[in-house]
Structure formats: C-alpha cells, structure tokens
C-alpha positions as CSV (number, residue, x, y, z in Angstrom):
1,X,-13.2,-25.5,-0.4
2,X,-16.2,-28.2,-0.3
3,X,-17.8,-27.1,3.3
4,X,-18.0,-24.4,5.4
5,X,-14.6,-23.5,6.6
6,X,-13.9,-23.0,10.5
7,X,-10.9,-20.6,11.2
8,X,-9.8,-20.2,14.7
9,X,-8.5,-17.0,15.2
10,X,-6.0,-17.1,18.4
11,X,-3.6,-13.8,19.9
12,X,-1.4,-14.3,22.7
13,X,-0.6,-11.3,24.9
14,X,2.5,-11.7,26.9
15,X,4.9,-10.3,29.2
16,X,8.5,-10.3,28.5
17,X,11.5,-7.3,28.2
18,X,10.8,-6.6,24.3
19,X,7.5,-4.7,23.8
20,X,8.5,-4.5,19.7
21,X,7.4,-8.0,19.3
22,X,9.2,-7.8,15.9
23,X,11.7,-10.8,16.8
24,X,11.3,-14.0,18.3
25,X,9.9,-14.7,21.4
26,X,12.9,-15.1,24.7
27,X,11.6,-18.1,25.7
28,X,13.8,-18.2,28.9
29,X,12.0,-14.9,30.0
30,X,8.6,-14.5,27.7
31,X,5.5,-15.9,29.8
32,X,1.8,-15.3,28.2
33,X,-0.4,-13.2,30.6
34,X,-3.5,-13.3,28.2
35,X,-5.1,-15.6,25.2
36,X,-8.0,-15.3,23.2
37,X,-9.4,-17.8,20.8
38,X,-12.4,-17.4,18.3
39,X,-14.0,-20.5,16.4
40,X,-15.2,-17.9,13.3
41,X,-17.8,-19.3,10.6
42,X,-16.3,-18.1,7.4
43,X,-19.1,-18.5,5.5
44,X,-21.6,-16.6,7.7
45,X,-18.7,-14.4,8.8
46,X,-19.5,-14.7,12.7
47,X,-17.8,-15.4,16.0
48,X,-19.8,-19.2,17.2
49,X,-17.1,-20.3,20.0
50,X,-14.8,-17.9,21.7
51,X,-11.8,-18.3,24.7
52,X,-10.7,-15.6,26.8
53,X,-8.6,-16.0,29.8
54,X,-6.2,-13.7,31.8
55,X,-3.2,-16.3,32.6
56,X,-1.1,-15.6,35.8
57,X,2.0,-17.8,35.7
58,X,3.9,-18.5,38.3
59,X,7.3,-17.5,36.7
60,X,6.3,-14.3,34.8
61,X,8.1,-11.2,35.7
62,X,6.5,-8.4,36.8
63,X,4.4,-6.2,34.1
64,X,6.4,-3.0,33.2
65,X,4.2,0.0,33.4
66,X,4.8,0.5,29.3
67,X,2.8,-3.1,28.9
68,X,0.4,-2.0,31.4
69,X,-0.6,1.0,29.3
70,X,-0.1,-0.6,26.5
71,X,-2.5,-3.2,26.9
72,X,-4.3,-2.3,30.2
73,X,-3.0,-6.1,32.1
74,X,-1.9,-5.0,35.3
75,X,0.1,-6.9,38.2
76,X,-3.2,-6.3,40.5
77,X,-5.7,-7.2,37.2
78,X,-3.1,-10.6,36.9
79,X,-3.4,-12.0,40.2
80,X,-6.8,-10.8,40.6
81,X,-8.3,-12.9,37.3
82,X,-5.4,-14.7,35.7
83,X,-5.3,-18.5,35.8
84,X,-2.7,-20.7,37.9
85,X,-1.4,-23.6,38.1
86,X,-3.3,-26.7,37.0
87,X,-6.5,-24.2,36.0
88,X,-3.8,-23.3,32.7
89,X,-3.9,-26.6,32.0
90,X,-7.1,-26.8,31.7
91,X,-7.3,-23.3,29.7
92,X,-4.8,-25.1,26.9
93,X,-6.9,-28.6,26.5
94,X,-10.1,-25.6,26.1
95,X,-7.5,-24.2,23.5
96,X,-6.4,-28.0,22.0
97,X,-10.2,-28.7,21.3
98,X,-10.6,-25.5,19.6
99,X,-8.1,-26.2,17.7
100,X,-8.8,-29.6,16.6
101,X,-12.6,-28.0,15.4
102,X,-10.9,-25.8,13.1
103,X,-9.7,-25.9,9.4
104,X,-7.5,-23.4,9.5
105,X,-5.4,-21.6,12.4
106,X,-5.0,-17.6,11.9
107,X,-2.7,-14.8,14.2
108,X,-1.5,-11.6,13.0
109,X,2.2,-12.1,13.3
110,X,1.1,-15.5,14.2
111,X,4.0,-17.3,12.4
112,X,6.6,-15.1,14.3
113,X,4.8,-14.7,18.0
114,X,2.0,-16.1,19.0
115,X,2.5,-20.1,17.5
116,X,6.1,-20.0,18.8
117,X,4.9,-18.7,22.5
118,X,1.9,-20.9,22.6
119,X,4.3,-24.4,21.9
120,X,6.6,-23.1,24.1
121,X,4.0,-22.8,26.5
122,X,2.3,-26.2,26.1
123,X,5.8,-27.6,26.7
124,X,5.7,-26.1,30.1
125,X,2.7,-27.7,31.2
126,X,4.1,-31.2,29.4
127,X,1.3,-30.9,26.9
128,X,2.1,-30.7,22.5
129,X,0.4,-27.6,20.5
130,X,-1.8,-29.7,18.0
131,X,0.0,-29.1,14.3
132,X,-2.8,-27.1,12.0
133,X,-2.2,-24.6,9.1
134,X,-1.7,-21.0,10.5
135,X,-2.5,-18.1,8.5
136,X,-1.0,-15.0,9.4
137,X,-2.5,-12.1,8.3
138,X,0.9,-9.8,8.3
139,X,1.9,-11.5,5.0
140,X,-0.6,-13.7,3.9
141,X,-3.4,-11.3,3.1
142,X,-3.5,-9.4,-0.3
143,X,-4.0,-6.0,1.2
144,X,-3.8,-2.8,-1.2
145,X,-0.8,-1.9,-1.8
146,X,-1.2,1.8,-0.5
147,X,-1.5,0.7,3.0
148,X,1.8,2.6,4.6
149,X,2.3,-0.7,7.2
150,X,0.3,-3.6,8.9
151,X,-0.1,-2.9,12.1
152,X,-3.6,-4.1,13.4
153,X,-4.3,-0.4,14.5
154,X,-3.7,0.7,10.7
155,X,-5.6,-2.5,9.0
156,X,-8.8,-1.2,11.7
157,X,-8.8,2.7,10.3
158,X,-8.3,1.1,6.9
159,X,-11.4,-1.0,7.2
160,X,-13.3,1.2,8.8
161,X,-13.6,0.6,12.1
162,X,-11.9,1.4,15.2
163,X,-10.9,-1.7,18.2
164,X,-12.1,0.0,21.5
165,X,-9.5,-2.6,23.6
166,X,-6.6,-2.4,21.7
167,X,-3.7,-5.1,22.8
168,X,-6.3,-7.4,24.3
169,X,-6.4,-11.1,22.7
170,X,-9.7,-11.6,22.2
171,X,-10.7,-7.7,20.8
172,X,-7.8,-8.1,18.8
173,X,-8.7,-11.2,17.4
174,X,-12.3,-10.0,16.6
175,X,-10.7,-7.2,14.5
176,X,-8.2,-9.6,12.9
177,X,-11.0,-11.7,11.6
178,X,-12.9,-9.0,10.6
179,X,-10.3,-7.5,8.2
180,X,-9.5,-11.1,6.9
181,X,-13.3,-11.5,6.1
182,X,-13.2,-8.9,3.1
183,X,-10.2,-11.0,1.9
184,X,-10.6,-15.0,-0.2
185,X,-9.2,-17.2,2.1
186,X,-8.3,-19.3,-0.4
187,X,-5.8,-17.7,-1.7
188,X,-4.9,-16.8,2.1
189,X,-4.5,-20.7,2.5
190,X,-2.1,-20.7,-0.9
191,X,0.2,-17.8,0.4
192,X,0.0,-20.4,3.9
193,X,1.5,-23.0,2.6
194,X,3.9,-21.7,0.2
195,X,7.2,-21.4,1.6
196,X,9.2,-18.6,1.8
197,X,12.1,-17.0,-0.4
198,X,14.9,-14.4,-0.2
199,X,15.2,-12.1,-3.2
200,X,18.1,-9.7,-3.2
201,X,18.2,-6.3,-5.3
202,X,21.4,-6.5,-7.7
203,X,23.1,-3.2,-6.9
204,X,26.5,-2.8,-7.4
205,X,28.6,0.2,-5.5
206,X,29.3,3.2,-7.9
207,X,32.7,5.0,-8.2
208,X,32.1,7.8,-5.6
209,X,34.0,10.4,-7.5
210,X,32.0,9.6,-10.4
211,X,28.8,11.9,-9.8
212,X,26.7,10.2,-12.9
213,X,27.5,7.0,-11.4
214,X,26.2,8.1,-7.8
215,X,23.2,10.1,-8.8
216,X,22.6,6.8,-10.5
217,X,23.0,4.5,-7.6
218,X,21.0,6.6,-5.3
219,X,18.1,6.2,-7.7
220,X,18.0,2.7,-8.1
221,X,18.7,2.3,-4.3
222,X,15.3,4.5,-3.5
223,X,13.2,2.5,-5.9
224,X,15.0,-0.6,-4.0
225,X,13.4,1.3,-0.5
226,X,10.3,2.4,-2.4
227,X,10.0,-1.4,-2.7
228,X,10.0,-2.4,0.5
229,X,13.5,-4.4,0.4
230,X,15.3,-4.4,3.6
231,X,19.0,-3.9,4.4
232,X,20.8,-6.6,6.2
233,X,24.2,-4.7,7.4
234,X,25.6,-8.1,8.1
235,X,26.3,-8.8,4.3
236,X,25.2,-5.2,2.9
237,X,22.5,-6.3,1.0
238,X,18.5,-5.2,0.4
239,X,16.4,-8.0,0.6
240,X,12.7,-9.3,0.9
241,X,11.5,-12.2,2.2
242,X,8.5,-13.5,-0.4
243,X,5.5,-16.1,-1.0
244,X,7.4,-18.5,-3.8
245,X,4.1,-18.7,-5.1
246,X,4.5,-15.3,-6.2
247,X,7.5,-16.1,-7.9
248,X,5.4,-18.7,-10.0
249,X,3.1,-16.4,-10.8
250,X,5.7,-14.0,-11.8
251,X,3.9,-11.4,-9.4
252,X,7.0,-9.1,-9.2
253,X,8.0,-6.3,-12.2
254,X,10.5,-4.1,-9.7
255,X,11.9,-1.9,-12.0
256,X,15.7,-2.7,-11.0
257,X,17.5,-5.6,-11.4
258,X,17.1,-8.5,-8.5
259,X,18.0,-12.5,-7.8
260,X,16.6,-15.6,-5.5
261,X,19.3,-15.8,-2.5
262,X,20.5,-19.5,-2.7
C-alpha cells in the first residue's frame, strides 16, 4: 500500500423487532436511530474526522425497552436529539463525503448489517450508498484462535480495554478500529475481497446398533463442532462459510474428512 491508507470506520444502531442482529436486516420494519463514522489514519493509528448523529425517522417504531437498555437510545433521547426529515439528508451526503475520502470502508458485522441498512436507507431518501471495499472485522481479521467468539464486548477484554458506551455507533466504532489497528490490514483487504465458499464435513450416519461405529461418529462429529462447522437442519449437514483465499493457501488441516459445496 503506496500512501497512507484512510479507513472509515461506520456502525449503524437501529431499531427494529430482532435485537440478535445475526440475520439480515427487515427492511420493511428496520429504521436506523443512530450512525457513527470515523475517517481513522492508519498509519498514525488516530481518529482525524468523525460523524455522530442520533437519527429520528419518521416511520421507526417505537424503541422496546430491551434496545433502550441495551444501548441507552430512548423514545424521549430520539425526539429530543435525532435528526428529521431533510436534516438526514444532509447527515448521509456528511456520510457520502466521508466515504469518498476513504480507502477502505470497515463495520463489525458490516457485510451482514450495517452496509445493507445504510443502502436501504439512502434509497429512502432517493440518494445511492457510494460502492467502496468494506472490511468487516467479524471475519476478516486474523484473530487468535483461542478467542471463544467475536462479539465487540469479547474483542475489547481481549485487547485490553473496556468500551464505557457499549451499543453506541460512534464508541463502538472507536473500539472496532482500535482492535483492527494491532492487525495488517493488508491481509484484512485480501480476506475483503476474496469471495466466500461453503465447505461441508464428510460424515456419513453410522449403523446405530453398531456401538464401534457410533462411538466413532460421535467423535468425528465433536471435532466437526470443535471446528466451528455449523449445522444446517434443512439438508443435515455441518458447514462453514470460508475466505477462498484460505483455500489457496491451503490454510485448513481439519482432522476429518471435508468438500467445497458446489
């Protein structure tokens, strides 16, 4: 990387019916109630431009009292200091120019929440989310391998620090790019743009009155968990989605056999 790279670190907080956040957005329902943006200089690993607006738009539904503990965005706090009408407008071509500084786009979950609600959003106010590279720093970060999950709470302790406004955009974004500073983000830009590939553990069903043949099954199948495969009920497999990159660089040594779903 020739110059000194700008990443724009961006986190939407919204109000919707699914606090998980683990699928994708209900865009019929889904309105954003807060987003934070910070223009981070990756070579002197400092914030130098930085967004943060409470939005208050006009079709949200109300805030649940879960989301108001979770992330301290109230009804009251919404109407109070959140943005309306042509003022979000103005908040998203704040957001556009941001964008257009940057090399590099980064959310945590990014790929699966926050990009998806913010073009969503721009469509509603008959504006287009400008197209840049987004890193998301739930799978395209190298963390050790020890780390039990990824939540940003768990990357924080893990890095030695501790956010003092959890679930706000902008504090959450300041931890996010202070976790991904420790990491090269050039191999964080690789994993970016590599697409993504099933792989599917090989395990075929034992004959249940065969107790060898179980106790042999249920092994393989734990190293199968052990390796953070996933089962899909719908067509009873383990699977993980991976960088194909990693399959290049033969990455993977799972001791069990496996195979790249077609």
């Amino acid at each position: 990387m020739g110059h000194n790279p700008l990443i724009l670190g961006i986190d939407i907080e919204g109000v919707g019916l699914d606090l998980t956040i683990t699928g994708a957005p209900n865009h019929e329902i889904d309105r954003v109630m807060e987003i934070g943006a910070v223009l981070w200089d990756w070579e002197d690993k400092q914030p130098v431009r930085i967004l943060s607006e409470i939005i208050d738009e006009a079709d949200r539904i109300e805030v649940s009292p879960e989301l108001v503990e979770l992330t301290g965005l109230s009804d009251r706090l919404l109407e109070k200091w959140g943005k309306k009408g042509t003022e979000i407008k103005n908040v998203l071509e704040q957001l556009s120019a941001l964008v257009e500084q940057a090399d590099y786009l980064m959310g945590h979950n990014g790929n699966h929440y926050d990009k998806p609600m913010l073009e969503e959003m721009y469509k509603r106010y008959n504006l287009k989310f400008p197209d840049k590279v987004w890193i998301d720093t739930m799978i395209d970060v190298e963390y050790p391998a020890k780390l039990p999950h990824k939540s940003l709470a768990m990357l924080e302790y893990s890095h030695g620090f501790i956010n003092p406004f959890p679930h706000r955009a902008v504090t959450d974004v300041l931890a996010m790019l202070k976790i991904a500073s420790h990491y090269s983000l050039e191999r964080m830009v690789s994993l970016a743009k590599s697409p993504m590939v099933r792989i599917v553990a090989i395990l075929k069903a034992p004959n249940w009155s065969d107790r060898q043949q179980v106790d042999t099954f249920n092994k393989i199948k734990h190293k199968v968990s052990r390796s953070k495969f996933k089962w899909n009920p719908d067509n009873k497999t383990w699977y993980k989605d991976v960088h194909k990159i990693l399959l290049d660089e033969e990455k993977f040594n799972f001791d069990f056999e496996w195979t790249v779903e077609k």
